[in-house]
NUMAR-410849 format. One record per residue (C-alpha): residue in one letter; chain; x, y, z. Coordinates in Angstrom, 1 decimal. Layout:
['a', 'A', [X, Y, Z]];
...
***
This chain:
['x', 'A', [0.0, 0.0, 0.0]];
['x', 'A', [0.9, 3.6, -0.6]];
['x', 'A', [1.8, 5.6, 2.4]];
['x', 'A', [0.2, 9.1, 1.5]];
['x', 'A', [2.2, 11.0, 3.9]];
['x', 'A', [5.6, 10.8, 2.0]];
['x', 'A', [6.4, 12.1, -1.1]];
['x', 'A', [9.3, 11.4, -3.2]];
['x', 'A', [11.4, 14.1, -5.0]];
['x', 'A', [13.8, 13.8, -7.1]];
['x', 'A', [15.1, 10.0, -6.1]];
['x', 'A', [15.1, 11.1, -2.1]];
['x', 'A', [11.9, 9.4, -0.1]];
['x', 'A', [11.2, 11.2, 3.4]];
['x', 'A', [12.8, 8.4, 6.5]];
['x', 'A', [10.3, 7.5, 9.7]];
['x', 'A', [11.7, 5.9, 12.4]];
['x', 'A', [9.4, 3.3, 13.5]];
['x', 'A', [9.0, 4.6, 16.9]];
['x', 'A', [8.0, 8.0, 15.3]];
['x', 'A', [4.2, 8.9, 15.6]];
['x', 'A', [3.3, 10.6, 12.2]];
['x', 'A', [0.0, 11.8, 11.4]];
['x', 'A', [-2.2, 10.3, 8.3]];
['x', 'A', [-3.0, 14.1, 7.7]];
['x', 'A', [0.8, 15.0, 7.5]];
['x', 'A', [2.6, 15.8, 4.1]];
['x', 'A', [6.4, 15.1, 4.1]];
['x', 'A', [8.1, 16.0, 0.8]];
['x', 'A', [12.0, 14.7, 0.2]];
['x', 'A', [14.9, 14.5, 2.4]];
['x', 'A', [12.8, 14.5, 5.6]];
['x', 'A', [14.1, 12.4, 8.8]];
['x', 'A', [11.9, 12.1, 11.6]];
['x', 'A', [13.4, 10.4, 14.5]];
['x', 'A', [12.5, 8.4, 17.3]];
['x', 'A', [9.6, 9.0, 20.1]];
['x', 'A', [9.3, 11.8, 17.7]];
['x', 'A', [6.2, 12.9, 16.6]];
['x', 'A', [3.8, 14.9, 13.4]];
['x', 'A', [0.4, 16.0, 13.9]];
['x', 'A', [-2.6, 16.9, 11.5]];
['x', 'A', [-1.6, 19.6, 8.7]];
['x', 'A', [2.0, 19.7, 9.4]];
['x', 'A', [4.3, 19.8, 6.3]];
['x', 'A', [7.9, 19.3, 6.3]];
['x', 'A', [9.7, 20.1, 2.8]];
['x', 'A', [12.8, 19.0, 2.2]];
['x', 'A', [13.1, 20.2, -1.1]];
['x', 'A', [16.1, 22.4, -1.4]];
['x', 'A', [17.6, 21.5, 1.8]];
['x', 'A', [16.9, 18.7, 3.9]];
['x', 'A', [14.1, 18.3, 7.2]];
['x', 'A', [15.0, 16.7, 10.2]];
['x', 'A', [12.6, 16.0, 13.5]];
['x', 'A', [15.8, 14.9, 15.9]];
['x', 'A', [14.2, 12.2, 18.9]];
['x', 'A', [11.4, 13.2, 20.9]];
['x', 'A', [10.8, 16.5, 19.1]];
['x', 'A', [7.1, 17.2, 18.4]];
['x', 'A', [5.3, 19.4, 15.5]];
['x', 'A', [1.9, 20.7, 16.3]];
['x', 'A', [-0.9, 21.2, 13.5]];
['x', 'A', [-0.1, 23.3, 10.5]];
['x', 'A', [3.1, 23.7, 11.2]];
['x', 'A', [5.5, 24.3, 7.7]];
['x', 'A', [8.7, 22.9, 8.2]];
['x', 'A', [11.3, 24.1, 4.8]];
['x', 'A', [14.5, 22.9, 5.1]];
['x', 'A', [15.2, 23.2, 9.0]];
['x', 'A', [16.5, 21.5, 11.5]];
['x', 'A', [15.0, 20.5, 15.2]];
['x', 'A', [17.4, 18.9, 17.7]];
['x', 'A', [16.1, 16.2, 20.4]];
['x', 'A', [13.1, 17.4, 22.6]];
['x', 'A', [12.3, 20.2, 20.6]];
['x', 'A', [8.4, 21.3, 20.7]];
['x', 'A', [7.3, 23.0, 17.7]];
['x', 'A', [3.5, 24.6, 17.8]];
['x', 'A', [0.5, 24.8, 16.0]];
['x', 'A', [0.6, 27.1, 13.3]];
['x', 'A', [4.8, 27.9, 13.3]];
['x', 'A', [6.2, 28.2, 10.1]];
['x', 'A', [10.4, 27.4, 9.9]];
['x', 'A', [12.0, 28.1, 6.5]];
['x', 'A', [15.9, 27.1, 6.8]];
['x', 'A', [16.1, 27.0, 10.9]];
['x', 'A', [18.0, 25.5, 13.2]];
['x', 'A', [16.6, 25.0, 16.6]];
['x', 'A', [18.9, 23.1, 19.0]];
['x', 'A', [18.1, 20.6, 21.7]];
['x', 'A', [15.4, 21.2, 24.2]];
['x', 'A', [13.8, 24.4, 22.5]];
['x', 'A', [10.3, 25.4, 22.6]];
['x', 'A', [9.0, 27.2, 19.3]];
['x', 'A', [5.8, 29.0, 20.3]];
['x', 'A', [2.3, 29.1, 18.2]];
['x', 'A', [2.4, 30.8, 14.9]];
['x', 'A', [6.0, 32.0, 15.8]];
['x', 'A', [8.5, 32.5, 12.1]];
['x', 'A', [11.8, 31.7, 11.8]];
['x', 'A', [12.9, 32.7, 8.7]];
['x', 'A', [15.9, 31.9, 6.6]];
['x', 'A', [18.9, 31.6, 8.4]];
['x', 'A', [17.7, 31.5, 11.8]];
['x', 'A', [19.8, 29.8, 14.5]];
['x', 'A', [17.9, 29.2, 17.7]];
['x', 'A', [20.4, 27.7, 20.5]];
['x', 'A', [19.4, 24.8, 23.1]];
['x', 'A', [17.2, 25.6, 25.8]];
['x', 'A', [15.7, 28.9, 24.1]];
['x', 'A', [11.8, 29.9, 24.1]];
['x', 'A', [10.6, 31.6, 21.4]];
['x', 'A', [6.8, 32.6, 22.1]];
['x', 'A', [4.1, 32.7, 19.9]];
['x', 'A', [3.8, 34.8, 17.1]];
['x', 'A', [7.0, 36.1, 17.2]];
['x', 'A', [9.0, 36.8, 13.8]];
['x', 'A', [12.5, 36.1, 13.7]];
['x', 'A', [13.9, 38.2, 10.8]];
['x', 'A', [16.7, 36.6, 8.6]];
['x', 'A', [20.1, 35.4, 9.4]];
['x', 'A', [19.5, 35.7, 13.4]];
['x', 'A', [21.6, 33.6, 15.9]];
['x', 'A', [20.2, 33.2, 19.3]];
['x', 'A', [21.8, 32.5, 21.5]];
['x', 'A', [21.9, 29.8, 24.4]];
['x', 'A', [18.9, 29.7, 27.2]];
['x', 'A', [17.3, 33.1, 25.3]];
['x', 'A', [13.6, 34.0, 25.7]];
['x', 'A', [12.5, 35.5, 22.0]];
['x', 'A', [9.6, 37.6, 21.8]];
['x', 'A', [7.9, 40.3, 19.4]];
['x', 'A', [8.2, 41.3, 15.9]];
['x', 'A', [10.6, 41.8, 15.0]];
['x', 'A', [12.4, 39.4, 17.4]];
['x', 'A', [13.9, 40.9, 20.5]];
['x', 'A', [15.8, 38.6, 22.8]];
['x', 'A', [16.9, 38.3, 26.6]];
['x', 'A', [19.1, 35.8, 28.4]];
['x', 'A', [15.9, 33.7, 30.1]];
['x', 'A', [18.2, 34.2, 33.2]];
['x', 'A', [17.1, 38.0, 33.0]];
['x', 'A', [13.7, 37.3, 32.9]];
['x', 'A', [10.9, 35.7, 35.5]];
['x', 'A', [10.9, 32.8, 33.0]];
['x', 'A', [11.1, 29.2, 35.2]];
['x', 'A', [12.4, 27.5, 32.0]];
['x', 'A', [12.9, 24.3, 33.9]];
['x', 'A', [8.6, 24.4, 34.2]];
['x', 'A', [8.2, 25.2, 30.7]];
['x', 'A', [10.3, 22.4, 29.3]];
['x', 'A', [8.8, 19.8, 32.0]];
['x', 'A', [5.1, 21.1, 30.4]];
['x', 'A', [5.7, 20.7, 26.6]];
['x', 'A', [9.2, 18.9, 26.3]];
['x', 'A', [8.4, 15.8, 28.5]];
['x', 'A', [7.1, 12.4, 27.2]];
['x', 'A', [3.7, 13.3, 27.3]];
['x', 'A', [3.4, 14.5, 23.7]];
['x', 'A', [4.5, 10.9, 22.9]];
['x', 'A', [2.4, 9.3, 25.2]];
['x', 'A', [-0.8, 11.8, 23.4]];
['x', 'A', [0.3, 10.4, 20.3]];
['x', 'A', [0.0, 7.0, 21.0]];
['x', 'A', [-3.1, 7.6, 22.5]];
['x', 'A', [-4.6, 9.0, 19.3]];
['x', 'A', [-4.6, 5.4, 17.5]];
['x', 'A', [-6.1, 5.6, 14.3]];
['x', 'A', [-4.9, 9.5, 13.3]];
['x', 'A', [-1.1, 8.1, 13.6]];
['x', 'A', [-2.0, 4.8, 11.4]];
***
């Protein structure tokens, strides 16, 4: 049978690790990897078209996400709506709701970037930084009233991978 998630493009068929929880009503295009205890809700699409896609382990894309040729480390959370054309986001990052990072975007581990915030081109952020507005500001998280340790525990922990599983049929 067909798996009408993945798309080929030119010779390069997108990779799920068999552990990975990717949705029925996903679209990966290309060189995408998505990892394990990983996982790709409803809407998302990840395009690895002129560069390559990769979910690292335990990283999780929310709906409608848009994933272009980006990078997320391990236990990265990614939310509804964000849109990601040529990012990096390190390890153990949180990329709020509707947030943009657009091309050349560098996010480094541990870093929050809250919703609707617009990275403009070419930013590095660095290390444990809170991101907010538009265009992107940023402040070390140890500067702000931010309990990062919280935040990460709420959206970074297993229990994305535990919804996941619980959705049965929308992963099939």
């Amino acid at each position: 049978m067909t798996d009408r998630r993945t798309y080929e493009f030119e010779g390069t068929t997108p990779s799920i690790h068999d552990e990975a929880h990717v949705s029925r009503e996903a679209t990966l295009v290309g060189s995408v990897s998505v990892e394990a205890n990983a996982s790709i809700w409803p809407g998302v699409v990840c395009r690895g078209d002129v560069g390559s896609v990769v979910v690292g382990r335990s990283a999780h894309v929310g709906d409608n996400a848009t994933l272009h040729a980006s990078t997320l480390g391990e236990h990265v959370m990614c939310g509804h709506g964000a849109i990601l054309n040529d990012a990096v986001v390190e390890d153990e990052s949180l990329i709020g709701f509707n947030a943009t990072l657009n091309s050349g975007v560098h996010v480094g581990e541990g870093s929050i970037v809250a919703s609707g915030t617009t990275v403009p081109e070419e930013y590095d952020i660095p290390p444990r930084s809170f991101v907010r507005g538009v265009p992107a500001s940023v402040t070390p998280l140890s500067e702000t009233t931010i309990d990062p340790d919280a935040i990460f525990e709420e959206y970074s922990s297993g229990a994305y991978t535990n919804l996941a599983e619980r959705h049965g049929e929308l992963f099939e």
